[in-house]
C-alpha positions as CSV (number, residue, x, y, z in Angstrom):
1,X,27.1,-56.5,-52.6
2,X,25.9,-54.0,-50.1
3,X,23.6,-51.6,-51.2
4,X,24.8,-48.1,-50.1
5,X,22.7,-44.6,-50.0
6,X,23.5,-41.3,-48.7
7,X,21.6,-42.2,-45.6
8,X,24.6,-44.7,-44.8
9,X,26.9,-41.7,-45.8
10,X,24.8,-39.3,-43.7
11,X,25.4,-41.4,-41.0
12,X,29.0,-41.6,-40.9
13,X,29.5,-38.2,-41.9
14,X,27.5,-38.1,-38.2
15,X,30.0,-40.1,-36.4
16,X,33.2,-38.1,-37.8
17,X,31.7,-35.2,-35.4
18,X,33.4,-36.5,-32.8
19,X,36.7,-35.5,-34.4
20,X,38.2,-31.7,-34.2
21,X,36.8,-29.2,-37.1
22,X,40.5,-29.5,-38.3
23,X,40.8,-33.0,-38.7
24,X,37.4,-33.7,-40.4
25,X,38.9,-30.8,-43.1
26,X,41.3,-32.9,-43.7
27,X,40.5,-37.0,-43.4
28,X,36.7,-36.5,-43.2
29,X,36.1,-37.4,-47.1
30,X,38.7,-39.9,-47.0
31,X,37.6,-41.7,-44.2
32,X,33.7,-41.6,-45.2
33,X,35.1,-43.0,-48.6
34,X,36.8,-45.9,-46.7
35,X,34.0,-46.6,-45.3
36,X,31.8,-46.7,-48.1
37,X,34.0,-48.8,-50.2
38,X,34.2,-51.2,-47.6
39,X,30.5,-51.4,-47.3
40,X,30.6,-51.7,-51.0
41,X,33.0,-54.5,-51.6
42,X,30.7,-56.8,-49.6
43,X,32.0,-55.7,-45.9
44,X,28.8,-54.2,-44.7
45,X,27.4,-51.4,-42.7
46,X,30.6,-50.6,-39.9
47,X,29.3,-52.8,-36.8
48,X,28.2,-50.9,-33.6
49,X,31.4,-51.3,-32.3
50,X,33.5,-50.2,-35.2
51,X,31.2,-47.3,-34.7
52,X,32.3,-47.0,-31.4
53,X,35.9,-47.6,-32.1
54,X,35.5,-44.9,-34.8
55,X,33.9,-42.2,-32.0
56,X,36.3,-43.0,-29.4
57,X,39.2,-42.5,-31.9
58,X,37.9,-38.6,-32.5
59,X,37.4,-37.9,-29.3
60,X,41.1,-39.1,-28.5
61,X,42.4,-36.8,-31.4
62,X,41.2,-34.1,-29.8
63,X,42.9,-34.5,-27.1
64,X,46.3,-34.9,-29.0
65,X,48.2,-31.6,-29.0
66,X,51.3,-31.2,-31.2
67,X,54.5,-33.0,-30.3
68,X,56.0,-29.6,-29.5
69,X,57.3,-29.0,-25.7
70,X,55.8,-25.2,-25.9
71,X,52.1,-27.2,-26.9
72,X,52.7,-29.2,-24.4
73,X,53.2,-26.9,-21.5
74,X,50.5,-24.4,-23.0
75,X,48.3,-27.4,-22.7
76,X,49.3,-28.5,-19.0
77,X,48.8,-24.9,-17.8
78,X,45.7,-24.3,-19.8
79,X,44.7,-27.9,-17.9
80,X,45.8,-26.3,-14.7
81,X,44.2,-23.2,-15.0
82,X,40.7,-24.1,-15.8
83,X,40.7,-27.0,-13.0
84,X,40.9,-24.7,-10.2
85,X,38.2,-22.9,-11.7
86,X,36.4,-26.0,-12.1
87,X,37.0,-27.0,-8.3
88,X,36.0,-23.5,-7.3
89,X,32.3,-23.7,-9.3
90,X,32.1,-27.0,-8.7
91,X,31.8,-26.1,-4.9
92,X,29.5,-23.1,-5.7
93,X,27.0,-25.1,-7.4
94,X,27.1,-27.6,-4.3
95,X,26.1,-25.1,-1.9
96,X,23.3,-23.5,-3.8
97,X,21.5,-26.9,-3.3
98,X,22.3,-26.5,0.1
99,X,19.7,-24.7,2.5
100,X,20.1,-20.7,2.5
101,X,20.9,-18.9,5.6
102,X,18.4,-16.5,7.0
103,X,17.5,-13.3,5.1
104,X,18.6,-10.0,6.6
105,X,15.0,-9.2,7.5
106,X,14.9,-12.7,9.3
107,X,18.3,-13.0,11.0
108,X,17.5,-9.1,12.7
109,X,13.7,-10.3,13.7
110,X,15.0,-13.2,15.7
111,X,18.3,-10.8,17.0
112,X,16.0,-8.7,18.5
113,X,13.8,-11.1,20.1
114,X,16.4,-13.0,21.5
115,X,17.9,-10.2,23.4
116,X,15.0,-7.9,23.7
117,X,16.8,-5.0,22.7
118,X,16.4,-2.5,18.5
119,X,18.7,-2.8,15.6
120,X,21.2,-5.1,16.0
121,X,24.2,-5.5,13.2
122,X,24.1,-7.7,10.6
123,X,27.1,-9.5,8.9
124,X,27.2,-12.2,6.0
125,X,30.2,-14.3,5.9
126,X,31.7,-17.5,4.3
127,X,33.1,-19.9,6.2
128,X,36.8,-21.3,5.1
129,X,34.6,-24.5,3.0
130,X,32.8,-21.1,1.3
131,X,29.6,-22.2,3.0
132,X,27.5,-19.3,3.5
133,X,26.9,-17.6,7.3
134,X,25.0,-14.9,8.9
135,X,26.0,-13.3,12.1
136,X,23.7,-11.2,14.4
137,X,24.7,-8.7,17.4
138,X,23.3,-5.9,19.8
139,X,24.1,-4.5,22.7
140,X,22.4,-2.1,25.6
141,X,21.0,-2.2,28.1
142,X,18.4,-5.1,28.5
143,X,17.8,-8.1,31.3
144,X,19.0,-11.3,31.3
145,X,16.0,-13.7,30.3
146,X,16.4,-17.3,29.1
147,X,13.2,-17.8,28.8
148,X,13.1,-15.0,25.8
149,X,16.2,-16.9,24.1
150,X,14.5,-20.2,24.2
151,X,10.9,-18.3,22.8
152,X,12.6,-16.3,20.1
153,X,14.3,-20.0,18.8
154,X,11.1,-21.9,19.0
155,X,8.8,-19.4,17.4
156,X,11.2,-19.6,14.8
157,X,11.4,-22.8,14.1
158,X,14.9,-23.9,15.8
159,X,15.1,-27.0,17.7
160,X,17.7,-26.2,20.5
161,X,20.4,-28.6,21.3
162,X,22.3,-27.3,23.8
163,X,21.2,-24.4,26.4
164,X,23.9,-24.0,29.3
165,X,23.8,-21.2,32.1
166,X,26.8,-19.7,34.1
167,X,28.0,-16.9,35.9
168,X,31.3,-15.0,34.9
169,X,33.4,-12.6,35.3
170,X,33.8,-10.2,32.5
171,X,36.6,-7.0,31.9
172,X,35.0,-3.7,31.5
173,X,37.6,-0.9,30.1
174,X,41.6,-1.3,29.7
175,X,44.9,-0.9,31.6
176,X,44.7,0.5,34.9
177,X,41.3,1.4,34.9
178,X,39.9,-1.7,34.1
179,X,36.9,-3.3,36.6
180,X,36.1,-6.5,36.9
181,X,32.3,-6.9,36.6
182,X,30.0,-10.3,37.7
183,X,28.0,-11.4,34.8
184,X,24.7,-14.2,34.0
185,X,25.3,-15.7,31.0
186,X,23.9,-18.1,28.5
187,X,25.5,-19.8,25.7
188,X,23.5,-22.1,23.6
189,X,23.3,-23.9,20.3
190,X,20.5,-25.0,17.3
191,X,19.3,-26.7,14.3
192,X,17.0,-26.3,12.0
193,X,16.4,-27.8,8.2
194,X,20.5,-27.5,7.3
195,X,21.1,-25.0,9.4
196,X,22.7,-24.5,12.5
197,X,22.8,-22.2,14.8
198,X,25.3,-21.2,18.3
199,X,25.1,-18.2,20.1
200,X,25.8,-16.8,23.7
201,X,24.5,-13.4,25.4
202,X,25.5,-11.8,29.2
203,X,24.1,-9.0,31.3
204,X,25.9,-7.4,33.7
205,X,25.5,-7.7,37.4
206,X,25.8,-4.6,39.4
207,X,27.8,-1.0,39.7
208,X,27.5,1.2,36.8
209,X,27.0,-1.2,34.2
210,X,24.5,-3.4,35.7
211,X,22.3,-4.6,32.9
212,X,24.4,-3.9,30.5
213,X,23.4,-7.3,27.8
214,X,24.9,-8.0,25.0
215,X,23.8,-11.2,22.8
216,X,25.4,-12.6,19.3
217,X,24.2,-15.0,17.1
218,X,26.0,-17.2,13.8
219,X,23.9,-19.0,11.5
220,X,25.5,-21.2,9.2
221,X,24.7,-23.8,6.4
222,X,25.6,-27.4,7.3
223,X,28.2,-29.1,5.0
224,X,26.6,-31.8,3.0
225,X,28.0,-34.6,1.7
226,X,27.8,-33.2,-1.7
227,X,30.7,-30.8,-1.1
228,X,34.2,-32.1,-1.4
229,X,33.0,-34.4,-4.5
230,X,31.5,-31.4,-6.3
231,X,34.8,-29.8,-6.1
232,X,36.6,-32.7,-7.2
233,X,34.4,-33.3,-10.2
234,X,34.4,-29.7,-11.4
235,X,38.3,-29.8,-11.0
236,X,39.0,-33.1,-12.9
237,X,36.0,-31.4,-15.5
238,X,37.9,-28.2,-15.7
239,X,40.9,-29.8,-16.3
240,X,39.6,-31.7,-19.1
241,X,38.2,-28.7,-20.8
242,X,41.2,-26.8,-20.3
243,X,43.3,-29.2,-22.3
244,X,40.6,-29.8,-24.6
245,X,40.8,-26.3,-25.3
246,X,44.5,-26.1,-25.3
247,X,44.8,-29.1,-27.9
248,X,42.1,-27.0,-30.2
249,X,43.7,-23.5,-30.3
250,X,47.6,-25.4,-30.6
251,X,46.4,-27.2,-34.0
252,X,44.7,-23.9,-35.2
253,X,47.9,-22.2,-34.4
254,X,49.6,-24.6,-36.2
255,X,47.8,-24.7,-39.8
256,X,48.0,-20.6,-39.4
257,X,50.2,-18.5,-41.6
258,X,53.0,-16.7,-40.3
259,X,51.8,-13.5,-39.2
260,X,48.6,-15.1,-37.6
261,X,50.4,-17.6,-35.9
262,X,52.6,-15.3,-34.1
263,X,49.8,-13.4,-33.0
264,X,47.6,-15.9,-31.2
265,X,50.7,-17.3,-29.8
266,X,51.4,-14.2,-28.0
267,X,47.9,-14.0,-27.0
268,X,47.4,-16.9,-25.7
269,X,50.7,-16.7,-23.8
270,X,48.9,-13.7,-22.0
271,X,45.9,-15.1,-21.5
272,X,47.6,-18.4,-19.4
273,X,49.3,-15.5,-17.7
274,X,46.5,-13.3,-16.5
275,X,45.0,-16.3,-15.4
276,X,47.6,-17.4,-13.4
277,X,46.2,-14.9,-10.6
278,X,42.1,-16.3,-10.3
279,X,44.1,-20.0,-10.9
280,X,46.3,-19.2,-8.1
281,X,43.1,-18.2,-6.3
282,X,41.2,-20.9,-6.8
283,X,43.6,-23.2,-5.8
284,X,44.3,-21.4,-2.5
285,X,40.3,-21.7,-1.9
286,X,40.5,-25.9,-3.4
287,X,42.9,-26.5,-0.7
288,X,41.0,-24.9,2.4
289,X,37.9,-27.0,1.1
290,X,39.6,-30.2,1.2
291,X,41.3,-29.9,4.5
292,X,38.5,-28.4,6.1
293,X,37.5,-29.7,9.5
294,X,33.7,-30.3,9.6
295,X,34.2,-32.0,13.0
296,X,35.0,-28.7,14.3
297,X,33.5,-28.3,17.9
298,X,33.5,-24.9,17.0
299,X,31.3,-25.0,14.4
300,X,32.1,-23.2,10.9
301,X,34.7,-21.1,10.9
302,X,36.7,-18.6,8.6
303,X,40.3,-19.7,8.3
304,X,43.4,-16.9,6.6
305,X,44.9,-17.7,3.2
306,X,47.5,-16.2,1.3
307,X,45.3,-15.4,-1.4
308,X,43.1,-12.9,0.5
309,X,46.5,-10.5,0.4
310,X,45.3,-10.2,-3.8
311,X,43.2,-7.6,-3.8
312,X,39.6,-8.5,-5.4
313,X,40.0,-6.0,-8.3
314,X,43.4,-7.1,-9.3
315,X,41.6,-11.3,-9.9
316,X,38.7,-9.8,-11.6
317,X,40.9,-7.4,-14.3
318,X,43.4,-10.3,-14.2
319,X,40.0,-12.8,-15.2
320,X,38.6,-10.2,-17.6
321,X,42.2,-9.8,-19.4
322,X,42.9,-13.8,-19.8
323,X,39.0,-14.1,-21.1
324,X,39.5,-11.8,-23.8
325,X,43.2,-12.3,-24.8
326,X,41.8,-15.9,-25.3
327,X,38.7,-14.7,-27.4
328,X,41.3,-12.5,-29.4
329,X,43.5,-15.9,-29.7
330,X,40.3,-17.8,-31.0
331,X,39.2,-15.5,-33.4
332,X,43.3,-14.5,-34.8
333,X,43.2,-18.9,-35.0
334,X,40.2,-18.9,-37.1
335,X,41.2,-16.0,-39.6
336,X,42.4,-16.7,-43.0
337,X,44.5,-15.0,-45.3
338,X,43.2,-13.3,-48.2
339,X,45.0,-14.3,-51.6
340,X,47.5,-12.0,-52.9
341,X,45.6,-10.3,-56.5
342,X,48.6,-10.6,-58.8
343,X,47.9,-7.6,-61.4
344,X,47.0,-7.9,-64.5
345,X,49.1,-7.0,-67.4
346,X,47.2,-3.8,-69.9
């Protein structure tokens, strides 16, 4: 005979944490009985991988939802939903270990000094992979100087790849009044610790708006190789949760009464549908990621999706109604009955 003490029991009452609250309610004492009978009888201790065996079968109950098609498609769309909100963080955490774009401070410092010309405009942007980008304009009028470009990039630590001079002919005004005007200009392109940089400026040549100069800059983060599998991860992790989650709320739903059930039904019916709008966004912003073109002689660009016709408000009411219809649903789940007092008799 095995000799069996409540740290044995302690320690299978540990491993039964790897079923749902629910389940342990139910089978947990039966099961840690089992097992100490077993042990008792002249079995022994459960071996490391009945241990495992016993783990692996709570965490597949948990992801068992009811045989009921309703639990089923609750659970696919709950699966759905949180996946593309998975891909969509997934890809946000990726490019904060990526190397940040010049501050506004920064990015107007080396504006100026490349074109030698006050207060230029500043725009931040994301590229269609959401990598972040910082663009930098001016115009006035100023003198066409290569020489200050290529300063203004070394001094600030750029290493310039690509530097090419021409002369062009630019379109000053529209329709019938419009002049063609000779112009120098310079386009060039470069890097520096992730980053990379392309720009071009011209001055005009001559008439009225000889020396005009106008000079724009984009600075973008480099895609790393970290990207596209940060999105997939936090996709696959998302969906996982999301039918974890499902599975969870269908088998409180389930041992509910009546009135409770019904409730968080309906509630969680209207949380999957206020999150079908951020899903839907998500999924639009998945897709750009993954067909993205990092070969792009262009460099980064911005690319239109259908998604960018929701307005921003309508996905962030939509998110804050399907977080707190599910909260509601949780909470409804979780809520017991009180026993009906039968009066007493005088």
């Amino acid at each position: 005979m095995t000799a069996i003490g409540g740290q044995d029991e302690r320690r299978y009452r540990r491993l039964l944490w790897a079923y749902p609250s629910g389940y342990r309610r139910l089978h947990g004492a039966e099961i840690v009985t089992t097992l100490l009978d077993m042990a008792e009888s002249g079995h022994g201790r459960p071996t490391v991988g009945q241990a495992v065996h016993l783990v692996a079968c709570g965490i597949r109950q948990r992801f068992r939802v009811p045989r009921r098609v309703l639990a089923v498609i609750g659970a696919v769309l709950s699966a759905a939903t949180l996946g593309g909100l998975g891909a969509v963080t997934g890809n946000w955490l990726a490019w904060q270990a990526a190397a940040p774009v010049p501050s506004a401070a920064e990015m107007t410092a080396l504006t100026s000094a490349a074109a030698g010309l006050p207060r230029p405009w500043l725009e931040p942007w994301r590229s269609a992979m959401n990598g972040p980008g910082m663009s930098g304009a001016v115009d006035g009028t100023g003198t066409y100087d290569p020489a200050r470009v290529r300063t203004a990039l070394s001094a600030t630590g750029w290493q310039i790849t690509s530097f090419v001079e021409s002369t062009e002919v630019i379109g000053v005004g529209a329709g019938p009044g419009e002049t063609k005007v000779p112009a120098r200009a310079l386009n060039f392109a470069a890097t520096k610790g992730g980053l990379s940089l392309m720009g071009f400026t011209n001055t005009l040549v001559g008439g009225e708006y000889d020396g005009h100069t106008s000079l724009a800059l984009d600075v973008t983060t480099d895609v790393t190789g970290a990207i596209r599998p940060s999105t997939v991860a936090g996709l696959l992790l998302g969906a996982l949760g999301g039918w974890l989650l499902a599975a969870a709320l269908a088998y409180r739903i389930r041992t509910a009464d009546g009135h409770n059930r019904w409730t968080t039904s309906g509630l969680t019916a209207l949380a999957l549908t206020a999150a079908a709008v951020p899903a839907f966004v998500a999924y639009c912003e998945a897709y750009q990621i993954m067909v993205y073109d990092v070969h792009a002689s262009s460099g980064q660009y911005v690319e239109y999706s259908i998604s960018e016709t929701i307005p921003m408000p309508v996905v962030l009411i939509s998110t804050g109604v399907a977080a707190l219809a599910l909260v509601a649903a949780v909470l409804v789940a979780n809520r017991r009955s009180e026993p009906e007092l039968t009066p007493v008799s005088s």
